[in-house]
FILUMLUM-325214 format. One record per residue: x, y, z of N, C-alpha, C, O in turn; residue in one letter. Coordinates in steps of 0.02 Angstrom, whole numbers, padded with zeros to 5 digits, always signed. Layout:
// residues N
XYZXYZXYZXYZa;...
END
This chain:
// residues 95
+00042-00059+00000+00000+00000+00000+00045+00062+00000+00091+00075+00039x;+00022+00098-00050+00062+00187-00047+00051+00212+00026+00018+00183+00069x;+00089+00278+00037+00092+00301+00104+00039+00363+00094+00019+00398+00141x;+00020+00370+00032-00038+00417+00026-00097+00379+00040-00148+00412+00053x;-00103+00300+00041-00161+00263+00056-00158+00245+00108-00215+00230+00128x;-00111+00236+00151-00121+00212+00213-00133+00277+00262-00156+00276+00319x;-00114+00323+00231-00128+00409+00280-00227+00400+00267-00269+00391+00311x;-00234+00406+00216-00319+00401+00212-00350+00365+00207-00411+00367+00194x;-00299+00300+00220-00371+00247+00278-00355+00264+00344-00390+00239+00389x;-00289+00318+00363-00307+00313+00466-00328+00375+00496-00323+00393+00554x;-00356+00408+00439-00399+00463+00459-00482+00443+00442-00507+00399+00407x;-00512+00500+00486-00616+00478+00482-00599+00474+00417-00548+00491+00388x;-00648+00451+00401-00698+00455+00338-00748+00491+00335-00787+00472+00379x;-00776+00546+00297-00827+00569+00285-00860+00580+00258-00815+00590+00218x;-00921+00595+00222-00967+00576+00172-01015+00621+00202-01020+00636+00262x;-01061+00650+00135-01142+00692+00123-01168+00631+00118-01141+00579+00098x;-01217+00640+00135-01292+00581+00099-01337+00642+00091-01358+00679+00135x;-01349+00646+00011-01411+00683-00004-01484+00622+00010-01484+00562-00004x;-01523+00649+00032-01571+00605+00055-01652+00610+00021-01678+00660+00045x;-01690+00583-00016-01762+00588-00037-01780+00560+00041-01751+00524+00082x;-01857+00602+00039-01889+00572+00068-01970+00566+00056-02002+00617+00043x;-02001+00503+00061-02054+00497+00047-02112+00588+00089-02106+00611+00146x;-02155+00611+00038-02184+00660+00059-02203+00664+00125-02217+00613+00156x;-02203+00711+00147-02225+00744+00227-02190+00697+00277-02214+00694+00334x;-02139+00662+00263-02087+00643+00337-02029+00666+00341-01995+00647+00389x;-02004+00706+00300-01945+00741+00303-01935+00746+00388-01885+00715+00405x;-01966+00774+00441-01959+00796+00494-01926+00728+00559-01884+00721+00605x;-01984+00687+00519-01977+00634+00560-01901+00597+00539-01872+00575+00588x;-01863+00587+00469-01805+00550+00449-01762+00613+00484-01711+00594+00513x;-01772+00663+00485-01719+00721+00504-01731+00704+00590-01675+00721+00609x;-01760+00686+00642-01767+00675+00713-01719+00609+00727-01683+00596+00775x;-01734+00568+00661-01699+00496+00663-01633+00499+00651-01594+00461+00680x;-01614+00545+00605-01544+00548+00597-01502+00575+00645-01448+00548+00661x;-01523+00625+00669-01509+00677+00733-01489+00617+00792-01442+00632+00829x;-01521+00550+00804-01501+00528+00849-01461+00477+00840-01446+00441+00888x;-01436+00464+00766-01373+00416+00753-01278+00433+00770-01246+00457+00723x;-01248+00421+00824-01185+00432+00827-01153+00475+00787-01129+00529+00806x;-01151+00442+00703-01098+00445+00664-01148+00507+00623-01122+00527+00571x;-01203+00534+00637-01213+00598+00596-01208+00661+00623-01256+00685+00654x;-01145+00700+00613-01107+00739+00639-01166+00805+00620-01174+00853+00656x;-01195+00796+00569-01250+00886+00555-01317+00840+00516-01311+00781+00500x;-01363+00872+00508-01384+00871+00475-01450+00916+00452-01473+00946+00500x;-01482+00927+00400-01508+00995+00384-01560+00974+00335-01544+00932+00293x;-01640+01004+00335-01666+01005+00298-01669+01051+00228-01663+01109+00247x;-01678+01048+00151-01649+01087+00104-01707+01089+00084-01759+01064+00104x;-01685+01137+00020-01721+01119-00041-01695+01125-00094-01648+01163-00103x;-01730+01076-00151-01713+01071-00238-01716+01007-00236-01769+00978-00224x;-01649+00969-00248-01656+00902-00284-01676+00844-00201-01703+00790-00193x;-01644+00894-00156-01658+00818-00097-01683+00843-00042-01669+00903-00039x;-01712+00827+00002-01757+00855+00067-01700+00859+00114-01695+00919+00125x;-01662+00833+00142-01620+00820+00182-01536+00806+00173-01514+00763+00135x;-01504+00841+00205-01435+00840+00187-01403+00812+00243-01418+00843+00294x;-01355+00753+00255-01327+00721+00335-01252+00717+00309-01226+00694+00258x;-01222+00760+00383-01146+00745+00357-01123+00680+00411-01136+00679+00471x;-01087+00630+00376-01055+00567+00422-01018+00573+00427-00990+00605+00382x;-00975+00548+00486-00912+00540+00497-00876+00469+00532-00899+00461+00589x;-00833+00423+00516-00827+00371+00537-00771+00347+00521-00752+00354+00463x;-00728+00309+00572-00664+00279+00589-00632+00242+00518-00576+00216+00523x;-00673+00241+00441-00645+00186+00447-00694+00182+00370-00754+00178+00384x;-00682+00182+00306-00722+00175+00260-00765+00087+00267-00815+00093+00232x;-00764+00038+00286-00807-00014+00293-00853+00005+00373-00903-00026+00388x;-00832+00044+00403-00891+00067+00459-00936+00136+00395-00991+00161+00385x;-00897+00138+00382-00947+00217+00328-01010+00175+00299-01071+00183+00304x;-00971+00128+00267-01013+00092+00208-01090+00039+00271-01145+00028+00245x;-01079+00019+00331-01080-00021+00370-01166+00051+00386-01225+00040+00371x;-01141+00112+00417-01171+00161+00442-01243+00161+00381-01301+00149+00398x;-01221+00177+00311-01251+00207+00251-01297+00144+00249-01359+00148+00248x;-01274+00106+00250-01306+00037+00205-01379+00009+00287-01439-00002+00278x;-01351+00006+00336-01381-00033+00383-01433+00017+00431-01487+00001+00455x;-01390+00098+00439-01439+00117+00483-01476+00164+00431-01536+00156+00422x;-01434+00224+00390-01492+00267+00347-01529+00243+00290-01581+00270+00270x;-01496+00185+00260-01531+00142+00191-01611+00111+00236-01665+00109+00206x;-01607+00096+00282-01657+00089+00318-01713+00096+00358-01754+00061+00387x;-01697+00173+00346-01763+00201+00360-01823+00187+00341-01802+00189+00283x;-01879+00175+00333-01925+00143+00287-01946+00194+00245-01960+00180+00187x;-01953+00292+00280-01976+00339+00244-01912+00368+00191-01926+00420+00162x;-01853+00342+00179-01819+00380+00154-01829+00337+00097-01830+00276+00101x;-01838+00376+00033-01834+00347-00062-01785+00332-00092-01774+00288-00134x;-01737+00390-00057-01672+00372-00120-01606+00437-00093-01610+00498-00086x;-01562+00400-00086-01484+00415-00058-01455+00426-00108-01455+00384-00153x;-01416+00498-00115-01329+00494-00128-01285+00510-00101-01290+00552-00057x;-01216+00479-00118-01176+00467-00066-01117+00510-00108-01092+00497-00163x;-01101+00574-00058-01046+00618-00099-00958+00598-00035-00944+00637+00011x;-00931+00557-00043-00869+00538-00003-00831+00607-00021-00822+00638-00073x;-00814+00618+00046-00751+00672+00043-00682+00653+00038-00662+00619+00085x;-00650+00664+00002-00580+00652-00022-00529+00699+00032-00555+00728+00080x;-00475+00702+00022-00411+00725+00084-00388+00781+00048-00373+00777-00012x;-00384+00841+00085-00381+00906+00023-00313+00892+00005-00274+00856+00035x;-00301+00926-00050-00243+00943-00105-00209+00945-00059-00188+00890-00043x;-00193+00985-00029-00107+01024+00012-00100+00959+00070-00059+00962+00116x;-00136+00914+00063-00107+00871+00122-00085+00839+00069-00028+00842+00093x;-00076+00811+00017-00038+00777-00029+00012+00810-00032+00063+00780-00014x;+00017+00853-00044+00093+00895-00053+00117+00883+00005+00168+00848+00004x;+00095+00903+00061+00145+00908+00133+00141+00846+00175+00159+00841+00234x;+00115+00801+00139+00102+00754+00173+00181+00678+00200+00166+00630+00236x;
END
């Protein structure tokens, strides 16, 4: 493994989930998220998605573990995307 890959698997992981939600529960998936560990913000929007959740987690197979088991499971939420945050530029350089 490169030393640029092993630096950004031993830092969090973080990730957006743009979130659908089935009509008039936005409030209720936004109460549910609010009480999961690993969702560091989260905010109701508008345009393409009702709900915006930022994650944060030890470890990209706990990320994937978080997305897939606790928010894929909501029963009111329609449809997820998943925007992964990458390690900014200047930590490559100085890294």
């Amino acid at each position: 493994m490169k030393r640029d890959e092993e630096y950004c698997l031993s830092q969090l992981q973080r990730a957006y989930v743009l979130i659908i939600c089935k009509s008039g529960t936005e409030q209720g998936v936004l109460e549910e998220l609010k009480s999961l560990y690993f969702v560091k913000e989260v905010a109701k929007t508008f345009g393409r998605c009702d709900i915006l959740a930022k994650i944060e987690t030890k470890d990209i197979g706990e990320l994937r573990g978080v997305i897939d088991f606790k928010i894929r499971t909501i029963p009111e939420i329609e449809s997820t995307t998943i925007l992964m945050c990458m390690k900014p530029f200047s930590e490559f350089l100085f890294a």
